[in-house]
C-alpha positions as CSV (number, residue, x, y, z in Angstrom):
1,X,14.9,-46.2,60.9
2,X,15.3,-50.0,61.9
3,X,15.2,-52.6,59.7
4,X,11.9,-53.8,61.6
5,X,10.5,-50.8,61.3
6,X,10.7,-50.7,57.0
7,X,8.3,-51.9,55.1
8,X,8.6,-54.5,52.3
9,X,7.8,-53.3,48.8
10,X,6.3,-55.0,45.6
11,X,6.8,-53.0,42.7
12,X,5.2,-53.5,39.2
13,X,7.7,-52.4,36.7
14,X,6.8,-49.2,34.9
15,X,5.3,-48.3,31.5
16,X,7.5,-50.4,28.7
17,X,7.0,-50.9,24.9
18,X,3.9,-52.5,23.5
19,X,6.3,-55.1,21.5
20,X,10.0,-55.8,21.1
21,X,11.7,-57.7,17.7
22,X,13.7,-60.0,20.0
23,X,10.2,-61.1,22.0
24,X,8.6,-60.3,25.9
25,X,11.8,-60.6,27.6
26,X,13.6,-57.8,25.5
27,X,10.9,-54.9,26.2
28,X,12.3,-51.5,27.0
29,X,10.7,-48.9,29.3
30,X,9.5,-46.2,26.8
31,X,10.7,-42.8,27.7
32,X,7.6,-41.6,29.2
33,X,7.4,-44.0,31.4
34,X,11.1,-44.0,32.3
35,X,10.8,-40.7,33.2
36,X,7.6,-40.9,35.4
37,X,9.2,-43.6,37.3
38,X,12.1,-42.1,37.8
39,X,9.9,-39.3,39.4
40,X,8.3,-41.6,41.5
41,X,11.0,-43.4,42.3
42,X,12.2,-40.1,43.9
43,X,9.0,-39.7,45.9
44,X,9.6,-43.9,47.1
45,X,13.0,-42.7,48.3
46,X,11.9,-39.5,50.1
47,X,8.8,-42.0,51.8
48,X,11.5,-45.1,53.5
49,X,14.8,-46.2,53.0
50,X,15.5,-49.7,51.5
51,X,18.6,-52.0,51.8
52,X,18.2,-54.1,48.3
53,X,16.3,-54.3,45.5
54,X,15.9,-57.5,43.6
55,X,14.3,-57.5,40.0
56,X,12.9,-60.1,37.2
57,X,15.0,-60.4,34.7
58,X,12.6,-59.1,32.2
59,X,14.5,-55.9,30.3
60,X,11.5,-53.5,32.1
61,X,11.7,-55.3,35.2
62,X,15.5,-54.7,35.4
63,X,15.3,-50.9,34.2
64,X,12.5,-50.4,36.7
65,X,14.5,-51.7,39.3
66,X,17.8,-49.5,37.8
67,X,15.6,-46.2,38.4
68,X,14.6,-47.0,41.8
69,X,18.0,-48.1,43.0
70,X,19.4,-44.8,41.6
71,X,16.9,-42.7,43.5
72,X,17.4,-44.8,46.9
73,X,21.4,-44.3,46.3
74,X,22.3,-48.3,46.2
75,X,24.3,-49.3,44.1
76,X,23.3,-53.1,43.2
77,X,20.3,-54.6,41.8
78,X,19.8,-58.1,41.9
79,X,17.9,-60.5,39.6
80,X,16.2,-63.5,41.1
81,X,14.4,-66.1,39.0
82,X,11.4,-66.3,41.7
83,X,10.1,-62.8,40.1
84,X,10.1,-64.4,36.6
85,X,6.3,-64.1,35.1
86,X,5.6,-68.0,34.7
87,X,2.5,-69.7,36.2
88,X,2.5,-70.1,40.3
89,X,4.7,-67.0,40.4
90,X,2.9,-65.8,43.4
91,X,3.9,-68.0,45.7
92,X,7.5,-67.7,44.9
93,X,7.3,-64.4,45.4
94,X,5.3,-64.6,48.9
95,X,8.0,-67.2,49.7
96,X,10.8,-64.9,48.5
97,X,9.2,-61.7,50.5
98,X,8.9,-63.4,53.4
99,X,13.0,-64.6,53.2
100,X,13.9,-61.4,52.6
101,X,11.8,-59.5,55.0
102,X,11.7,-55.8,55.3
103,X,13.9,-53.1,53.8
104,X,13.7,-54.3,50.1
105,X,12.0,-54.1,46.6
106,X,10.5,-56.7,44.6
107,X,10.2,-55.4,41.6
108,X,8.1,-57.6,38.9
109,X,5.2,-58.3,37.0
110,X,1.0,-58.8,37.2
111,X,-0.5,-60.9,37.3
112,X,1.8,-62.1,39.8
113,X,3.0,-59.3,42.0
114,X,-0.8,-58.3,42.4
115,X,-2.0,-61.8,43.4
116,X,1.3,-62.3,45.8
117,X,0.1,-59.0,47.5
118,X,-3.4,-60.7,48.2
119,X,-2.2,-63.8,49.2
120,X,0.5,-61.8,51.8
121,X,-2.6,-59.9,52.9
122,X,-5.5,-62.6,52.8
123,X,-7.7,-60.1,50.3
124,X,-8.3,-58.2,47.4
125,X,-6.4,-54.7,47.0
126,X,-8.5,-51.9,46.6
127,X,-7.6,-50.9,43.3
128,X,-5.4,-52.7,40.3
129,X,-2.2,-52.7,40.9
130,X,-1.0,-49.9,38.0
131,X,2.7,-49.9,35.8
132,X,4.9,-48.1,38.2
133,X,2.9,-49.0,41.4
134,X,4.4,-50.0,44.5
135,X,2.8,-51.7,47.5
136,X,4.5,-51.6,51.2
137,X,3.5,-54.4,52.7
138,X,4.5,-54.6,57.0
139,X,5.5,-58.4,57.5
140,X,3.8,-59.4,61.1
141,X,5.3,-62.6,61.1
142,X,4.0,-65.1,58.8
143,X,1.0,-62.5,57.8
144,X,1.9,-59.2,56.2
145,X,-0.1,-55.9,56.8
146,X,-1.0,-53.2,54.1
147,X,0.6,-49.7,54.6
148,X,0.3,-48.1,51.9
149,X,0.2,-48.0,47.9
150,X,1.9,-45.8,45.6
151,X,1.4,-45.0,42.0
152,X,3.1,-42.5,39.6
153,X,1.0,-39.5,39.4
154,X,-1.3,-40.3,42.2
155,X,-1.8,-39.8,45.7
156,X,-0.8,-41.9,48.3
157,X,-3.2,-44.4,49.6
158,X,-3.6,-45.9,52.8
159,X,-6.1,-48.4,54.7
């Protein structure tokens, strides 16, 4: 598959902890939803091939990002501050998916990641962007195009 031909994906990180002693930043993945990521993560890999991931540097974010990589067979995961939750996060992220183009994983948080999706698209998404839920977005130059969006334990949807 060429590299034009991949999509770009934005991936909320997957079920984590309600709380952590050590504050936001430190929250685990529980093992549920480590373990239905990891599933879906599988299904992501089997669906398109990716070149890099790059993750929040949130403890979930990063483990989220960990389980995908392993399931697409790369071995690095990169943190990028851009992906951090903080206020205007969206458009650091439309900024950072359009540098990066297709072939890789943004893997972060909502509100964020969901509004970044409808600011690349120029709409709403039809449904909530769920923990574990990744969106492949086509970049057509500046404008990005909706393929598709996965979620753990549901069907695929597409426009």
């Amino acid at each position: 598959m060429a590299d034009h031909d991949l999509p770009l994906l934005l991936v909320r990180h997957a079920v984590a902890e309600d709380s952590h002693v050590l504050g936001d930043e430190a929250r685990a993945l529980t093992p549920k939803g480590r373990d239905a990521f990891r599933q879906h993560a599988r299904k992501l890999a089997r669906r398109t091939p990716l070149m890099g991931i790059l993750t929040s540097p949130l403890v979930r974010a990063v483990q989220t990002a960990e389980l995908l990589a392993e399931a697409l067979c790369l071995s690095h995961v990169e943190v990028h501050p851009a992906l951090v939750p903080m206020k205007g996060a969206a458009r650091h992220i439309l900024k950072l998916a359009r540098e990066v183009g297709p072939g890789w994983a943004l893997v972060g948080h909502n509100p964020s990641l969901e509004r970044a999706a409808e600011l690349a698209l120029g709409k709403s998404l039809p449904d909530k962007l769920r923990k574990g839920c990744a969106v492949a977005l086509r970049p057509e130059g500046r404008e990005f195009s909706l393929q598709w969006i996965a979620a753990p334990g549901r069907s695929l949807w597409r426009p």
